[in-house]
C-alpha positions, 0 to 999 in steps of 0.5 A, spaced: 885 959 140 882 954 145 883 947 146 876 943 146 875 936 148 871 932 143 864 931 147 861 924 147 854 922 147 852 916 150 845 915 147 844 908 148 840 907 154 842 903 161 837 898 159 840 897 152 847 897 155 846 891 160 842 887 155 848 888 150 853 885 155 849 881 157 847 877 149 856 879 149 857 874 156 853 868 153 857 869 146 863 869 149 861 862 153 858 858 148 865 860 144 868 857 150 862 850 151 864 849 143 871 850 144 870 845 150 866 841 146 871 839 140 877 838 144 874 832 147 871 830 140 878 831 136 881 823 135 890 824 134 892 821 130 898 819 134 894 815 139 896 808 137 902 808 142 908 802 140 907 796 143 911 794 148 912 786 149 913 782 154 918 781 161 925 785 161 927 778 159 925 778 152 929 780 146 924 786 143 924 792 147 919 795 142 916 795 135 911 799 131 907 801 128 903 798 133 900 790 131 893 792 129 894 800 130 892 803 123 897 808 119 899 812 113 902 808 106 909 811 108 909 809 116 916 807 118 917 800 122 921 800 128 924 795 132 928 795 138 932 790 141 936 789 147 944 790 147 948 785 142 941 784 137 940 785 130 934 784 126 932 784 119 924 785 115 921 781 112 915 786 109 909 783 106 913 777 104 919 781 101 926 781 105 928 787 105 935 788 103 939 790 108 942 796 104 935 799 105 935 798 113 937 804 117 940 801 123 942 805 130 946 801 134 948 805 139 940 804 140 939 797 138 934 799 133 932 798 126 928 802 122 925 802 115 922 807 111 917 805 104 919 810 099 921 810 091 926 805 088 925 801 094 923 794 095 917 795 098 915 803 095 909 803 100 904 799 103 899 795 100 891 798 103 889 794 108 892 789 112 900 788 112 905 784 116 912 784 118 916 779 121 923 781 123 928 776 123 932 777 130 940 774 131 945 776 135 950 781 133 957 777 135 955 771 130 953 766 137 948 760 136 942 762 139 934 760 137 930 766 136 924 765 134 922 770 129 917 776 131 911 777 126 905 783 127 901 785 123 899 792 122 893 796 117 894 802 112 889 806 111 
């Protein structure tokens, strides 16, 4: 018994093949023009970046959610002093104990999440305000105005 190779037949005209590569070619770029397209239309949601204030002399180092940046219900506040700072919130008008702050002081940060059985549970739509109460970790006197930035929950 002989082995036979399969015959291929190549029916389609050379015409017809450079045609089809040709309607191939311009599909394959129109994929990449819209990919293109849409990289540059896509909004982050992380583009509101924490805001930094003021010169190396000031206490606050860091807070967000940004002042005036939009975020979910459930975002957490941040601030972040110098050494030798503590802070407490303030949400809305609602001191929040210090038993719901999370504190890294190896960081000099204070965060606090919304969430069940909490004081604040989540933000209220629209515009929030936080103020943080700053004081100095060693208990020594010195006046520190208060921090206040408002933020939006969408």
């Amino acid at each position: 018994m002989t082995a036979t190779k399969p015959v291929y037949v190549d029916d389609e005209s050379p015409r017809r093949r450079v045609i089809r590569r040709i309607v191939t070619t311009i599909a394959i770029l129109g994929c990449f023009g819209g990919l293109a397209l849409a990289v540059q239309h896509t909004q982050r949601a992380d583009k509101d970046e924490p805001s930094i204030t003021g010169t190396p002399h000031t206490i606050v180092e860091l807070q967000a959610p940004a002042p005036g940046s939009s975020v979910l219900s459930q975002a957490q506040l941040l601030i972040d002093l110098t050494s030798d700072y503590d802070a407490r919130f303030v949400v809305n008008g609602v001191l929040i104990p210090d038993d719901q702050l999370q504190k890294r002081p190896e960081l000099n940060q204070v965060l606090f999440t919304p969430g069940p059985g909490k004081v604040v549970e989540k933000y209220n739509a629209g515009p929030n305000c936080v103020d943080a109460d700053i004081f100095r970790i060693d208990g020594a006197p010195e006046d520190i105005p208060a921090v206040h930035w408002c933020f939006n929950v969408t």
